[in-house]
N, C-alpha and C positions, 0 to 999 in steps of 0.2 A: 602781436598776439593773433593765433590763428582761431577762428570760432571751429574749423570743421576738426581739426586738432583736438581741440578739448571736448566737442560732443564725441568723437571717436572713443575718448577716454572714458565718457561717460556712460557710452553704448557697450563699451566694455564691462564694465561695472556692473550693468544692467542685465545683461547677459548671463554673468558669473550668480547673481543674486536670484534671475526668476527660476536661473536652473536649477540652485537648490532647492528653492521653495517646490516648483512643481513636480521632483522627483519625490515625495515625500506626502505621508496621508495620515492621518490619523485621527483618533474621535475628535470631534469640537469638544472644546470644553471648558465648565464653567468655572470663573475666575473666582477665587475667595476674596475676600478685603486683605487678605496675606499678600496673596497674589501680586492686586492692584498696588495695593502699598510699598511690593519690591518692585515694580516695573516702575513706577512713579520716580522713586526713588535713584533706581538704574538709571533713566533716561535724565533726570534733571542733572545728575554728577556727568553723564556723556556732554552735554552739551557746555556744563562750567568748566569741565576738565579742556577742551579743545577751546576755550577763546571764543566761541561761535557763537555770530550776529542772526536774527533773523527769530523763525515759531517753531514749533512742534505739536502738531496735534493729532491723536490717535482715539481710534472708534473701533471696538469689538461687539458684535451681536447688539448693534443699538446704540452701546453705551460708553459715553462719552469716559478714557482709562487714561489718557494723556493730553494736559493743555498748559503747557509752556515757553516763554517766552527765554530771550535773553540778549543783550549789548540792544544798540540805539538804533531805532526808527531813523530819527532825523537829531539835531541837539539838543533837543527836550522831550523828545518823549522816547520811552522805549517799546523795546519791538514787544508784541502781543499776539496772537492768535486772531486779533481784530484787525491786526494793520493789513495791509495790501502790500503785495509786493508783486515785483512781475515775476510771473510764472513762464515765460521762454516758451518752450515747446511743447508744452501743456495744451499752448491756446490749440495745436494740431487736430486735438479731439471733440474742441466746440468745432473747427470748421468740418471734421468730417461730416458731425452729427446733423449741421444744416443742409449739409448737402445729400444725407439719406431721408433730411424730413421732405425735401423738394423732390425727393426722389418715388418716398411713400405718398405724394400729392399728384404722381403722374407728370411733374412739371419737367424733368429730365430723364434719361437712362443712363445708368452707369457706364453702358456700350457706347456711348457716344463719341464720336471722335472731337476733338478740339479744333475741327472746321469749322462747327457749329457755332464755338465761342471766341476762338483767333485763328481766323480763314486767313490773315497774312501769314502767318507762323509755317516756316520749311517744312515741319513735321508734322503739321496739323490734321493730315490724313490717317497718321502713323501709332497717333496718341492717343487712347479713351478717358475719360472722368476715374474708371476704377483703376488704373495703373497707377493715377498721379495719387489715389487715395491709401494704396499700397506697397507706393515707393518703388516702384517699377516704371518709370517713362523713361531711364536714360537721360533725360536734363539735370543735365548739372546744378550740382547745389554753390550758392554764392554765399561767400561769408566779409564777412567785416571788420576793417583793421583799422585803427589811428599811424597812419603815417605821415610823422615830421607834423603832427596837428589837424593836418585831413583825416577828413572817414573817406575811408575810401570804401567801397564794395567790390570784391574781385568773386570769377569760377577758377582761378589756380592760388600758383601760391609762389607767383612769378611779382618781384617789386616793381615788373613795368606794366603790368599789365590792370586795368579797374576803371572804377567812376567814380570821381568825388561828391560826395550828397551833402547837399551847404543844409544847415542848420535854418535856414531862412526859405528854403522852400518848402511850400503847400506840399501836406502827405499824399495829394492826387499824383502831385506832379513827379514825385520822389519814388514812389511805385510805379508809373509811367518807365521812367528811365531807367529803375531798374528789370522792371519785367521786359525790354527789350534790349536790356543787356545779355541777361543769359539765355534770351531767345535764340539769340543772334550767332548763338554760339551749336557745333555740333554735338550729336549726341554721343553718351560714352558708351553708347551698346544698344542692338535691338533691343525694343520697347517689349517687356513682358521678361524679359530674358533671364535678369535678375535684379536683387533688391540695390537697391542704395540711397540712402539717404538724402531725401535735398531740398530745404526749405524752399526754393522753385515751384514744386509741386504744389506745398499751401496757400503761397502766395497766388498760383493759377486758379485753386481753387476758391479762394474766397472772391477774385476778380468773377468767377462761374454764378458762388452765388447771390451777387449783386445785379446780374445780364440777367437771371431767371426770375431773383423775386422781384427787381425793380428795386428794390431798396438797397441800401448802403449795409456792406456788410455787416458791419458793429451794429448799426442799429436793426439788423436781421434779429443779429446773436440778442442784442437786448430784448427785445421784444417776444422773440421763439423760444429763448431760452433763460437768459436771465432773470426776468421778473417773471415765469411762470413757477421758478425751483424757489424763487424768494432769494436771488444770489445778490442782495440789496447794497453789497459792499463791494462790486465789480464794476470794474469799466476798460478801458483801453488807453494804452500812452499815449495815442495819439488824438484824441478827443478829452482828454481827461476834465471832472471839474470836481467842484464840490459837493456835490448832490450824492455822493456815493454814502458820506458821513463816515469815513474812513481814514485814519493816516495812513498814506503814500510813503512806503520804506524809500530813503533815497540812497543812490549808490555809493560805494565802496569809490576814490577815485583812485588809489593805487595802481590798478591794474591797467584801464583806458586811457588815465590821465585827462578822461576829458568825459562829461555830463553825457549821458546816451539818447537822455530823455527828448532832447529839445530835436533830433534827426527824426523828421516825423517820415513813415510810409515804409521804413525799412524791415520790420516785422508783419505786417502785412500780414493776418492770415493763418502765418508760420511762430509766431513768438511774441504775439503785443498785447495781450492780455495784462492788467492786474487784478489782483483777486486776495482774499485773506483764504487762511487754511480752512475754518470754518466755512466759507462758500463753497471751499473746492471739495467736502464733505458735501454739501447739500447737493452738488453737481454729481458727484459719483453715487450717492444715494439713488437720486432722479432717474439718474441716466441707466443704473441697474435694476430699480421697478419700473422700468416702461414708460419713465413719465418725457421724457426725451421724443425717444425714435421708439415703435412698435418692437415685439418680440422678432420676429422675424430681422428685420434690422441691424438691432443689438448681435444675434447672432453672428451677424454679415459683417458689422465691425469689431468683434470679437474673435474672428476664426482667424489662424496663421498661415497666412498669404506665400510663406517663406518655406525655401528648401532647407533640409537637413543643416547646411554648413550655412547659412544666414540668420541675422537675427529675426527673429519672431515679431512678425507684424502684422495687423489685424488695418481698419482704418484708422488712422490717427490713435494709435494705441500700440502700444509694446506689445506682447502678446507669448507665454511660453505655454502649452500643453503637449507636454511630452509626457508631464506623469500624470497623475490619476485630477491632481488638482491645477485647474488653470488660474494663472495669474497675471493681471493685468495691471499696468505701472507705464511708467514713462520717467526721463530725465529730462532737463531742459537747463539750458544758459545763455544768457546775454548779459551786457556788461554792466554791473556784476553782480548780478543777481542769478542763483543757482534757485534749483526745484527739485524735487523728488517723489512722488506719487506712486503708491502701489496698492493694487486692489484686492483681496484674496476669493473670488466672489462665495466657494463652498466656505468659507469659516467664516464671512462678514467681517471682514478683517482690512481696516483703511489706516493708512500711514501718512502724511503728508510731513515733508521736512523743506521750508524755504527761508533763505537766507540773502544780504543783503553784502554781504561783504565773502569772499573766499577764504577766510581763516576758519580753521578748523573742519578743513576740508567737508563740505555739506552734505556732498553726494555718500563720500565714504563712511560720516558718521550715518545715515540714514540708511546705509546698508547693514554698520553695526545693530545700529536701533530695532531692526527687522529681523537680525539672528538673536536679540536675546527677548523681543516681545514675541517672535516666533516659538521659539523653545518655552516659553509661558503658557502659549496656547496648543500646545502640543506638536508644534511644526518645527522637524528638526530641520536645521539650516548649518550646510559645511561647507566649507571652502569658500566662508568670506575673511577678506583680510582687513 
């Protein structure tokens, strides 16, 4: 199983869906109890009808219009809007946002080259903080496979080529070896040149904002962000405990064949977040009234970084403003847990769809869900499949 395969897929997805959203305008407007009672309705039969594990939670102008659950958490309990599940590459947008708040503190510049923070690094001259923030450095992105029962971490997709990351190593040490794997490696294009994807990047930058604040990244994020939005049911795979007062969705093994949970360091940054849908509401809420990063900021990681023929990327944020309304969302996967987040910020319009197993394809239901709660709120959405 290729990870950079199936985010391609997803990026595709994500593509097709913000571009219909943002070619498209129309009055806001308000919902009747008709309304809410057909959407309610729509969305719980989408989610029975496809076998899909995992929540569903939706928020218009405030107010809470969808909170559904459906299949198992763990063997006793089932999935909820409360449970935690990991969110993949979601976490991208907590670490941008620390690293504009150290940035709104005078602690760093986004001009910065990465001498500053790996003076060993071949390109370290060549790379700033804002390229790795909007997916322009040319570092390769590493992805993760179960072969023959190893995880391996590989930058191709060559079966001789990777590192195997034992289940028994410290997450310091596991981030170690792989942050100077894909160092080690050349880049696939001048720096600035264009986009491409590569959890490399967040992984660099969350190692950035640990050298700046002095603290440990997670416990950055906890402290800068988590307990100031009240995200009381969040924490990280690789510290996890109980104090979150959450159940932990565990995975689907079909797909890995093998627990992903216990390989600590390998999201780093880029994809190790858990969180419930509800949190991830209180985070998008925040992070869109200024309670995050200042106005100015918010701009800076909301504007589309990308040319005409790339996908639309802001910092750690999807990013489509081609028509009148911008829309901001992300995909995210690791084994095997899927995500889906989209923002509408003119209509106040929040979706979140996470699941714990791949059946009932999560992403694609979550793009249905988005063209017929769309067409509710006046937002015509075509050309999803």
């Amino acid at each position: 199983m290729k990870k950079q395969m199936k985010l391609s897929a997803l990026l595709l997805c994500a593509v097709m869906l913000a571009g219909c959203i943002a070619g498209c305008k129309a009055p806001v407007k308000t919902l009747t109890e008709e309304d809410k009672n057909r959407i309610q309705t729509r969305l719980s039969a989408m989610m029975n009808d496809r076998g899909f594990s995992g929540a569903v939670y939706a928020v218009y102008q405030g107010e809470e219009i969808f909170d559904g659950g459906a299949g198992m958490a763990t063997a006793d309990e089932a999935c909820t809007t409360e449970t935690a599940f990991g969110v993949a590459s979601l976490t991208k947008q907590f670490t941008a946002s620390s690293i504009m708040q150290l940035y709104e503190a005078g602690q760093l510049d986004l001009k910065d080259t990465l001498r500053k923070y790996f003076s060993d690094y071949q390109y370290c001259d060549d790379i700033t903080v804002e390229e790795l923030l909007y997916q322009r450095s040319g570092i390769p992105d590493y992805s993760v496979d179960n072969r023959n029962g190893k995880v391996v971490v590989s930058c191709d997709d060559s079966e001789e080529t990777g590192i195997v990351i034992s289940d028994k190593a410290a997450a310091e040490e596991n981030r170690k070896i792989i942050r100077e794997f894909f160092l080690s490696k050349e880049l696939l294009f001048e720096p600035g040149k264009r986009f491409d994807y590569s959890d490399a990047n967040y992984a660099l930058l969350a190692e950035i904002v640990a050298q700046v604040s002095g603290m440990e990244y997670h416990e950055y994020v906890r402290q800068h962000i988590f307990e100031p939005l009240g995200m009381e049911h969040s924490a990280f795979i690789d510290d996890f405990d109980d104090s979150i007062g959450a159940t932990v969705a565990q995975p689907d093994l079909s797909e890995f064949k093998k627990d992903y949970y216990p390989y600590k360091g390998v999201e780093y940054g880029c994809g190790d977040i858990l969180t419930t849908p509800k949190d991830l509401y209180r985070w998008y809420r925040g992070m869109m009234a200024g309670e995050v990063v200042g106005e100015d900021s918010l701009k800076m990681m909301t504007k589309n970084y990308s040319s005409a023929d790339e996908l639309g990327y802001g910092y750690g944020l999807m990013i489509n403003d081609e028509g009148a309304t911008k829309v901001v969302y992300h995909y995210g996967y690791i084994p095997s847990f899927y995500s889906a987040v989209f923002y509408v910020p003119e209509y106040d319009f929040f979706l979140t769809v996470l699941s714990n197993t791949p059946d009932g394809d999560p992403q694609g239901m979550a793009a249905d869900m988005a063209v017929y709660f769309g067409s509710a709120i006046g937002l015509k959405l075509v050309g999803i499949d």
